[in-house]
C-alpha angles and dihedrals in degrees: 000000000000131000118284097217135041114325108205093177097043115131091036106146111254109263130265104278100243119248118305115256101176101171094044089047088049089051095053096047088055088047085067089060093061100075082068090047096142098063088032088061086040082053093056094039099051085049097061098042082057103051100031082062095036088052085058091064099076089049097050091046087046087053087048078052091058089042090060110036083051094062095046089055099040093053090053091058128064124283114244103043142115122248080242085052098051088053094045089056096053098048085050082070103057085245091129091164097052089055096053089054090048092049084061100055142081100225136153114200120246092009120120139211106311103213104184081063096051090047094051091050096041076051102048087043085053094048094047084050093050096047091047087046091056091047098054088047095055079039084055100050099046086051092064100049090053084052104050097046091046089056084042089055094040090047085052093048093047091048080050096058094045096070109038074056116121111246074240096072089053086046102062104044132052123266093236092048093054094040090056086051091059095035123024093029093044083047093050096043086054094053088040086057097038096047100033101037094058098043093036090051104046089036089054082050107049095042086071099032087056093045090053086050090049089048092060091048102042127349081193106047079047096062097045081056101043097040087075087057100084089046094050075048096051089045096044093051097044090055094039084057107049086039091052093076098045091050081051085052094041097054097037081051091049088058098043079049091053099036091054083046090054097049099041089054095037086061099022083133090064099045094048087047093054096042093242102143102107084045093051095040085057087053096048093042097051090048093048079048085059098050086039093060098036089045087048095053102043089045091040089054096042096051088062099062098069094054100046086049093048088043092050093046098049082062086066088041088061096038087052095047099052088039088051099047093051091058090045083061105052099036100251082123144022127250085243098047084057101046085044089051100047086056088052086051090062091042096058093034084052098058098047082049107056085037083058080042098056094050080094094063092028102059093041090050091048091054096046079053108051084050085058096051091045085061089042092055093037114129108275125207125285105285105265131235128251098212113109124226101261103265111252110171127151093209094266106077095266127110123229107197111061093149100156114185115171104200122202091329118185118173138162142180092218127029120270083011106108109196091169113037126195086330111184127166147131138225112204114212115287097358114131104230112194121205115209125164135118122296106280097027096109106260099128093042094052077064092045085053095056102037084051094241083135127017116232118250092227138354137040146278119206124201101193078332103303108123101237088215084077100057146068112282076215093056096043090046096054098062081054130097111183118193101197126208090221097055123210135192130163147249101275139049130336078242104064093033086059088041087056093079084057114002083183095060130101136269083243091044090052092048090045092059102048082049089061090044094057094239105100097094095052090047087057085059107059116097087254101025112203098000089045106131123249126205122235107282081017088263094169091067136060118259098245085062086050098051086052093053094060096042084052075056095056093042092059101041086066096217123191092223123030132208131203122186104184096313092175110043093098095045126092127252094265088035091054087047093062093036083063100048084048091051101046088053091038083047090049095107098011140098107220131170114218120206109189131137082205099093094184088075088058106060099101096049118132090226134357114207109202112215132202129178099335094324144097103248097175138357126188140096121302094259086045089050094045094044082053092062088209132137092304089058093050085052085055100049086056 
């Protein structure tokens, strides 16, 4: 999406990405999950039903533990005797040790492993993990959709936007650097939000579902756990900081990257014309130097951060272990309350460690967002009006009216910077009004002007004296036919290219009006004619037959006003020749601008206005102008 006409700001370098506010960007990305809150909530739900019953798991195999160690133990006493008699005995005989772990055990003498026992608890286990595993996986699903309907509905709020832009906006930035905010940083955002909110969400879960399950086990094993938590916190923080701004650098370098690929391959004729290439690979090289060290730091950073967690959470899985075993020991707890509590160890160390983890997508998710934020509250155009250009139509299509008066008219791109100075004139209907002057001088704003890319500073401009200011751009657009000197036509047949100044509009419309246009003949000889295939740019044709194409579009669309921008500068000499016996017919009641530097397709013109530096030098016809010997005869000497 660039501006169809002059950019006097293009090439500009993209702006400083403003300062970083990660927590407030995160939270606006949630906030767009919210218009799709009941399978949100479903999703949550789902979440913790999955992981309340997963957490049991590790409780009901540490209970087939005890099962088991107790019939191992049991078997190995006499029979008869009491679980107090057993610990008497064994303090009898001076095996103190023996009798605490006895005191922590439920044991029968002389009774084995009871198997039926240990199955129906293995099964029961199976059947809870099943059940969890059913229920992640629903979790999972639904998550997707949310996803993908919040990214369809950010996409489509993106492409919006685009369009109620002003051409300003285009203007000042480069066309890569735009093009790798709608796509590599919408892209990234979607991953971000596919890969973080599921494991955010059931880490999150299952941290706190695991430390209720540890509370009912040991108050005391929990805090040693829990106590490295603030410090996995303090490490993962300090990286996360110091990596935030890199992952900024990395994605504003990607789009200064794209934005130099696209242009190097949009004009790769040129480069290679002009014998560039070794120029153009330097700068390529020095700007994939730039993503290479700002994607080696942030990655670098964040990489750190799942080590330095694991590494602090192992310091709480020893503690545990040697406190544990201790208690084992000396029957404070049982062999399967610790084996149940160290896997919950892993659980709750797991989870920390994979939401350090993800501070690598995060954080680069987090950046592509916030530069989609920055386009979508980016400065619109002025609101428009809902007012309609007054209908004048003479029953065949073609407007009658087309007065055009610019009245005191001052406009510039930057502020204090005129570009257009105490402009005044008028365009009578259906007179053809040609624009020459040096580059710079004003002529294709003058356009911009009309068509409302811009809006003036001060002063008006009247469309059969109606102030188009208060109108629709649609509506003023749409008496409008525009001829550009960079043609463009789109991936897809002669036929719908043509169509595109109408799509409403007949078969035999469509052909009329590539007859006027003088190309029909060379359509009819395409292999396909009409519905031959163009590539995207219409490659596979010249440019002459390009630049006929999209006058056969004008044609077609019937605008009140017509503007020509150098609509013959890429056509050949005989080309030229029928495009000017098209346009003088298509001009016949119409009132058209011509911008051109070749003053030979002028000539005819009903008045040239002769621009300089933002004003009007000189205005006539082109034998006043020539019997003036002004700056229009000096033009013409050249």
């Amino acid at each position: 999406m660039t501006g169809p006409l002059a950019r006097p700001l293009r090439g500009a370098e993209p702006p400083e990405v403003r300062s970083r506010d990660f927590k407030g960007s995160a939270v606006r990305l949630l906030k767009r999950l919210l218009p799709h809150r009941s399978l949100t909530v479903a999703v949550m739900l789902l979440g913790v039903g999955g992981i309340a019953i997963g957490v049991v798991g590790p409780r009901i195999l540490g209970h087939a533990t005890d099962l088991l160690f107790n019939g191992v133990i049991g078997r190995q006493l006499p029979a008869g005797l009491t679980k107090a008699q057993a610990i008497d005995a064994a303090r009898a005989r001076g095996d103190d040790s023996f009798a605490d772990l006895l005191s922590g055990m439920d044991v029968v003498p002389g009774q084995g492993v009871d198997f039926g026992a240990v199955a129906r608890t293995l099964a029961l286990a199976l059947a809870l993990y099943l059940v969890a595993a059913l229920l992640v996986w629903l979790q999972a699903r639904i998550l997707n959709v949310v996803v993908q309907r919040t990214m369809v509905a950010l996409r489509a709020d993106v492409e919006n936007k685009v369009h109620r832009l002003p051409l300003q906006y285009f203007d000042s930035r480069r066309r890569g650097e735009v093009l790798s905010r709608l796509t590599n940083d919408v892209d990234n955002v979607q991953t971000s939000l596919s890969m973080s909110i599921t494991q955010l969400l059931t880490s999150v879960l299952t941290v706190f579902a695991v430390a209720v399950m540890m509370l009912t086990i040991s108050p005391l094993l929990t805090l040693l756990t829990v106590v490295t938590v603030p410090l996995s916190l303090w490490v993962t923080r300090s990286i996360a900081r110091r990596s935030r701004k890199l992952f900024v650098a990395q994605w504003r370098n990607t789009g200064r990257l794209n934005a130099h690929i696209e242009e190097t391959y949009s004009g790769f004729t040129v480069v290679k014309t002009f014998g560039h290439r070794a120029q153009a690979e330097k700068q390529f090289s020095e700007l994939n130097d730039d993503v290479y060290r700002s994607s080696f730091g942030a990655q670098f950073l964040s990489g750190l951060v799942s080590p330095a967690t694991i590494f602090v959470g192992n310091l709480s899985y020893v503690a545990v272990a040697v406190v544990g075993g201790l208690q084992v020991a000396t029957g404070q707890i049982t062999l399967g309350s610790i084996q149940a509590f160290i896997q919950y160890v892993r659980q709750f160390n797991q989870p920390l460690t994979q939401i350090a983890g993800m501070y690598n997508t995060l954080q680069s998710g987090i950046a592509s967002a916030e530069r989609v934020f920055d386009l979508l509250d980016a400065d619109e155009e002025p609101v428009d009006s809902s007012e309609t250009m007054p209908a004048v139509d003479d029953g065949r299509g073609v407007g009658l009216g087309g007065r055009v008066e610019f009245d005191h008219v001052w406009f510039g791109y930057l502020p204090d910077t005129p570009v257009i100075e105490d402009l005044s004139l008028v365009a009578e209907p259906g007179t053809t009004v040609a624009i020459v002057g040096p580059t710079g001088a004003g002529k294709t704003t003058l356009v911009n002007l009309l068509m409302r890319f811009y809006d003036v500073d001060s002063g008006r401009i009247l469309l059969d004296g109606v102030d188009i200011s208060s109108v629709s751009r649609a509506s003023l657009r749409s008496r409008i036919g525009m001829v550009l000197q960079d043609t463009w036509l789109f991936a897809g047949t002669v036929y719908d290219n043509i169509a595109y100044g109408r799509p409403e509009a007949t078969e035999e419309e469509v052909v009329e009006a590539a007859a006027a246009a003088y190309v029909d003949r060379f359509i009819h000889t395409l292999p396909d004619g009409y519905h031959t295939l163009l590539n995207d740019g219409g490659t596979n044709i010249s440019a002459g037959e390009k630049q006929l194409i999209t006058i056969a579009r004008a044609v077609l669309a019937r605008p009140q006003l017509l503007i020509l921008d150098e609509a013959t500068s890429s056509v050949d000499t005989r080309t030229e020749v029928l495009i000017q016996h098209a346009m003088s017919r298509l001009r016949r009641d119409r009132t058209s601008f011509i911008i051109a530097h070749r003053l030979s397709t002028i000539r005819d013109a009903d008045m040239i206005l002769v621009m300089e530096a933002g004003r009007i030098v000189e205005r006539g016809s082109h034998a006043e102008l020539i019997a003036r010997r002004g700056e229009y005869w000096t033009m013409t000497q050249a």
